[in-house]
N, C-alpha and C positions, 0 to 999 in steps of 0.2 A: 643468159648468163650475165650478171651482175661484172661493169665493167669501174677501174678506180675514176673517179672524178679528174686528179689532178695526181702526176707523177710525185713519189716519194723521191725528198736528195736523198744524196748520198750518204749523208750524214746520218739522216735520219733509220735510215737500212743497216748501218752500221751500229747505231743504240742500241737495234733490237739484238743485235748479232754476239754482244760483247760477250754472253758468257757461252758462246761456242768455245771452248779452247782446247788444243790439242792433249792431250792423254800424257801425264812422265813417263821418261824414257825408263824402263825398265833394264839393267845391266844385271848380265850373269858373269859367275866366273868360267874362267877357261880350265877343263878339266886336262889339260896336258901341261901347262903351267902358272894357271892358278890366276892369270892377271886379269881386270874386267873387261870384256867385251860385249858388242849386242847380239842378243839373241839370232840365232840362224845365221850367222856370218861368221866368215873366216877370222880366226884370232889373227891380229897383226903385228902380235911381239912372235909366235911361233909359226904359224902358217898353216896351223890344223882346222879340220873340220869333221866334227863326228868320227875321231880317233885316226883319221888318216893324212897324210900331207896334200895339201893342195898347190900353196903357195912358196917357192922355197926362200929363205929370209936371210939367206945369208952373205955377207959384208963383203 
């Protein structure tokens, strides 16, 4: 097996890397009142999840 001659910097591993980049965050609305939040997680203006109460929000 074929081994490197001489170690790549770090610099250089990073050149190759540059167009890895993470994915946009996709935001849904919240179907109980409407405001954006992400996907699969509790709304944190209301406290719902999938029509039911999880988290209660109140002052």
């Amino acid at each position: 097996m074929a081994l490197p001659k001489r170690r790549q910097s770090k610099t250089r591993g990073k050149k190759r890397r540059t167009h890895y980049k993470p994915a946009e965050v996709n935001y849904s609305d919240c179907p109980q009142c409407g405001s954006t939040k992400l996907p699969h997680r509790t709304c944190q203006n209301c406290g719902y999840y999938k029509g039911r109460p999880v988290i209660s929000t109140s002052d």
